[in-house]
N, C-alpha and C positions, 0 to 999 in steps of 0.2 A: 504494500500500500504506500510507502514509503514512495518507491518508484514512480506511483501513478500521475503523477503532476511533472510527471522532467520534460516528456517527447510530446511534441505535437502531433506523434501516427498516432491513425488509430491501434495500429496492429500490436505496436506497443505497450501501448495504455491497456489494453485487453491484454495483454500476455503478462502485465503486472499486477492483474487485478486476478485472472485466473492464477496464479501464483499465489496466492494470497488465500484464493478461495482453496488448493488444493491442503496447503497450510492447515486451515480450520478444519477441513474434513480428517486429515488427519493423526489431528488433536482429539477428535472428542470419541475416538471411541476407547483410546490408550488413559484418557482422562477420566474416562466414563468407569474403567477396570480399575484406576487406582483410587475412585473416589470411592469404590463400592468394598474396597481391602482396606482403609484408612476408615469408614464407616461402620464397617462388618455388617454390612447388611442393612443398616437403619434407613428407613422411608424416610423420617423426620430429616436426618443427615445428609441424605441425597437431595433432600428439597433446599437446602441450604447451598448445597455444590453448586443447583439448578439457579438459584437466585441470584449467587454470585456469577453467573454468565450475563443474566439479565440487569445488573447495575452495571456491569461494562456495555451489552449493549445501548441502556440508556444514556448514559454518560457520555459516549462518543460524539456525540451532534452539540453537544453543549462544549465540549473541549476541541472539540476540529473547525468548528465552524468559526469563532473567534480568532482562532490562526490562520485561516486560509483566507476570511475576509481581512486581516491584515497586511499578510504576506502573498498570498494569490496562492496559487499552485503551486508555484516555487519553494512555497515553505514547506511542502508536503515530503519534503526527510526529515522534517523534524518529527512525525510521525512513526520515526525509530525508534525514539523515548520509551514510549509507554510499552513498546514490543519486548525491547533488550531490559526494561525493569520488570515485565512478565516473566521472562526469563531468567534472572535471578532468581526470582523469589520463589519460580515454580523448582528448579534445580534441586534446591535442600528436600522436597516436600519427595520431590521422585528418586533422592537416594534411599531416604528413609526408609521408603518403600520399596526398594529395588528385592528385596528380599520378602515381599508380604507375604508371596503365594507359600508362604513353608511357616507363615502365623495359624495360629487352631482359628480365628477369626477369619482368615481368609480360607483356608481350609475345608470351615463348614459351609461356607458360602457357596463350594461348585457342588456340593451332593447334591445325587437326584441327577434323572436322566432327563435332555432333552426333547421339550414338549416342539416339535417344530409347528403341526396344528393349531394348537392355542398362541405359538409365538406371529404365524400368520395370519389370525384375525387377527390379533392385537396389533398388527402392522396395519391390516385394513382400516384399524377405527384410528389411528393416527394420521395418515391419508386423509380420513375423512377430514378430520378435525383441520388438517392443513389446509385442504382445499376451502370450506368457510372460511376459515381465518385471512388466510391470503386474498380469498375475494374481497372480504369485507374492508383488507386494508387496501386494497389497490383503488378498488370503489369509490368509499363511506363519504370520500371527500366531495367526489363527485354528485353524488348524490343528496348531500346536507346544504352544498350551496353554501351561498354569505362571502365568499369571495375567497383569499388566502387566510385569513382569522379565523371563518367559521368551518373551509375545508382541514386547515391543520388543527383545530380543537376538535376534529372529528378524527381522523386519524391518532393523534396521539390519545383518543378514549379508546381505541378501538384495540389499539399495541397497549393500551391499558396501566405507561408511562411504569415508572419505577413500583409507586405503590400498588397498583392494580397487580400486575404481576407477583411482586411479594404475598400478596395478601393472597392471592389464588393459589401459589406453589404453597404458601406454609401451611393454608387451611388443607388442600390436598394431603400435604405433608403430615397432619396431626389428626384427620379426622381417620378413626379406626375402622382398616379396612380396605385394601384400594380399589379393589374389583367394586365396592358399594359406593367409593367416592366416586371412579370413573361413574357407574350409571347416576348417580344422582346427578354429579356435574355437565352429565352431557343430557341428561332429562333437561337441564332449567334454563341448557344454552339452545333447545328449541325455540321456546317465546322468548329466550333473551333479542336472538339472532330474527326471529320474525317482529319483533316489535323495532329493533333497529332500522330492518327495513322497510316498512308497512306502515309505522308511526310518524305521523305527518310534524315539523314543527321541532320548537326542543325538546321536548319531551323524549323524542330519540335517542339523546346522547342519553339518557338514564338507560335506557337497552345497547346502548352500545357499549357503555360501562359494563354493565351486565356480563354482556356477549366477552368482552372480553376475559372477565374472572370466572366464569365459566367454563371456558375454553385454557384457559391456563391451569384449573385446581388441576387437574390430574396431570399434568407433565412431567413431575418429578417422579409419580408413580407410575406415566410408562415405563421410565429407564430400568427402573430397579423389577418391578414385574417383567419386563421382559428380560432380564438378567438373569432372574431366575428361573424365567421358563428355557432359557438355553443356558443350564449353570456349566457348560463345558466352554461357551463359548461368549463370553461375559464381552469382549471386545465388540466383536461381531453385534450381542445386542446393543451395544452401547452406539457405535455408528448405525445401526439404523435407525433404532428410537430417534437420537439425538439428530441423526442428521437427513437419511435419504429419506425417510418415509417423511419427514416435517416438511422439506423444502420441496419434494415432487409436489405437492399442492399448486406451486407455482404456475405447473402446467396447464391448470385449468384456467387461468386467467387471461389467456388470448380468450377462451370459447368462450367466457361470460361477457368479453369484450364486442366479438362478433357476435351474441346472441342481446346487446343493448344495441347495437347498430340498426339490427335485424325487427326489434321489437322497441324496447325502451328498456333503460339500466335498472330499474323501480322492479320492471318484470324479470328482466334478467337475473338479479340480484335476488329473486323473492326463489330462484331454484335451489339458492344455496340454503335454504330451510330442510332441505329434506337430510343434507350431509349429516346436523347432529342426529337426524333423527335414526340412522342406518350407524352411524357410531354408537348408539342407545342400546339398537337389539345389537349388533355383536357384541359390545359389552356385555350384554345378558350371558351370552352363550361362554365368556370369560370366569374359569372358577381360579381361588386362591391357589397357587402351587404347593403340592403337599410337602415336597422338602424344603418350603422355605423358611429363611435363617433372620428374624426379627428384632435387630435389640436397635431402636427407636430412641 
C-alpha cells in the first residue's frame, strides 16, 4: 500500500494494491491458528482477536486521509509506519507461540474428526451474510440520498463504525451458544435488512444500524465454529471464515447493480432480504461440534 501512490500506471498501482491484498489473505488464516492456540479455544477470546481487526479497519480512513490530503499521494510511504510497527509487535506474540501446537490447550483444540458437511453450510451462510452486507454497503448510500452527508452517514451505519461492530462481535462473543446466537442474529437481520431498505425517510438509518449489528454478532463465532468443525485443519478454516467466503459476496454487487438499472435500486436492493433469511435455515441445520474445547 505503501507503493500505491508513487506511479502514474495503472498496471502498477494495481500490482501494488494486489500485493497488498495477497499480504492480508495470507495473514489471516496463520493468525486465525494462533489466535485460537493463544485462546485455547475461547469464543469470548476470539471475538476480541475479531475486534481488534475491526479498530484497524476503522481507524485507517481517519489516519490516511489527513496524510494524503496533506501530502497527496506522494506521502503514501509513509504508510510503512503502521505496517513495520504491526510487525514488531506481532513478532514477540508469534515466537511465543511458535511452539503452541505441543501446549494441552492447543492440543485439545484439534480432537474430533472433520465435519467437512457442516463446515460447508457454515461457508454457505457466511456467503450469504457477505452478499447482504456488501450490497447494502455498496448501495445504502445511494439509496438514502441527502447528498455526500446523508450518503456517508448511511454507509458508515451500515459498516456499523467502530462501536457497532464491537458491540455485535462481543455480544456474539458472550451470549451462550453460537449455533443459537448465529440463528437468532440472522433471525433479527431479516427486518433489520428489510426495514433499511423499504423504510422510507430516517427512520432507516435505525434499520441500518440494526442491519449492521446483526450481521456482525456472529463473526467471531464463524471462525472458531468452523475451526472446530475442521479441528485438523484450523488454518484452512480460518482463511475461509475470515477471508474467501466474506469477500466473495462482492461478487454479487455488479448483479444488484444491473438489476437497479434494469428495475430500480429500492427493488433491486429489496432481493437482498431473502440472503438472511437462507443464512437462518442453514443455521438451523448447524449443531454444536461435539468435541468442542470451551474455556471462554
Amino acid at each position: 500500500m505503501a507503493a500505491g501512490g508513487l506511479s502514474d500506471s495503472y498496471a502498477l498501482t494495481w500490482l501494488a494494491v494486489a500485493l497488498s491484498g495477497l499480504g492480508v489473505a495470507a495473514y489471516h488464516p496463520e493468525a486465525a491458528r494462533l489466535a485460537r492456540i493463544a485462546s485455547e479455544g475461547g469464543h469470548v477470546r476470539m471475538s476480541w482477536f475479531s475486534l481488534g481487526g475491526t479498530l484497524g479497519f476503522a481507524s485507517a480512513p481517519v489516519l490516511v486521509t489527513p496524510l494524503l490530503a496533506a501530502g497527496g499521494l506522494g506521502a503514501s510511504p509513509f504508510l510503512v509506519v503502521p505496517a513495520v510497527l504491526g510487525a514488531l509487535v506481532t513478532l514477540p506474540a508469534v515466537r511465543s507461540l511458535s511452539g503452541g501446537a505441543r501446549t494441552p490447550g492447543a492440543a485439545a483444540a484439534v480432537r474430533g474428526r472433520d465435519d467437512w458437511p457442516a463446515f460447508a453450510r457454515l461457508t454457505l451462510v457466511i456467503v450469504f451474510r457477505s452478499v447482504v452486507y456488501v450490497g447494502l454497503s455498496a448501495f445504502v448510500a445511494l439509496l438514502m440520498g441527502g447528498g455526500a452527508a446523508g450518503g456517508g452517514g448511511a454507509v458508515r451505519a451500515v459498516r456499523g463504525r467502530r462501536g457497532g461492530h464491537g458491540a455485535g462481535r462481543q455480544a456474539g462473543g458472550a451470549v451462550g451458544g453460537r449455533v443459537r446466537t448465529m440463528r437468532l442474529a440472522y433471525a433479527l437481520a431479516v427486518p433489520a435488512v428489510a426495514g433499511a431498505v423499504l423504510v422510507p425517510g430516517p427512520a432507516a438509518y435505525v434499520f441500518v444500524a440494526a442491519s449492521s449489528i446483526a450481521l456482525y454478532a456472529p463473526f467471531s463465532l464463524h471462525v472458531t465454529l468452523g475451526q472446530d468443525l475442521l479441528p485438523s485443519r484450523v488454518g484452512t478454516a480460518g482463511g475461509v471464515t475470515l477471508g474467501l467466503a466474506v469477500s466473495v459476496g462482492g461478487l454479487a454487487s455488479p448483479l444488484v447493480g444491473a438489476m437497479a438499472e434494469a428495475s430500480s435500486l429500492r427493488t433491486a436492493l429489496a432481493c437482498l432480504i431473502v440472503f438472511p433469511v437462507l443464512a437462518w435455515l442453514l443455521a438451523r441445520t448447524l449443531k454444536e461440534p461435539v468435541a468442542e474445547v470451551s474455556r471462554g
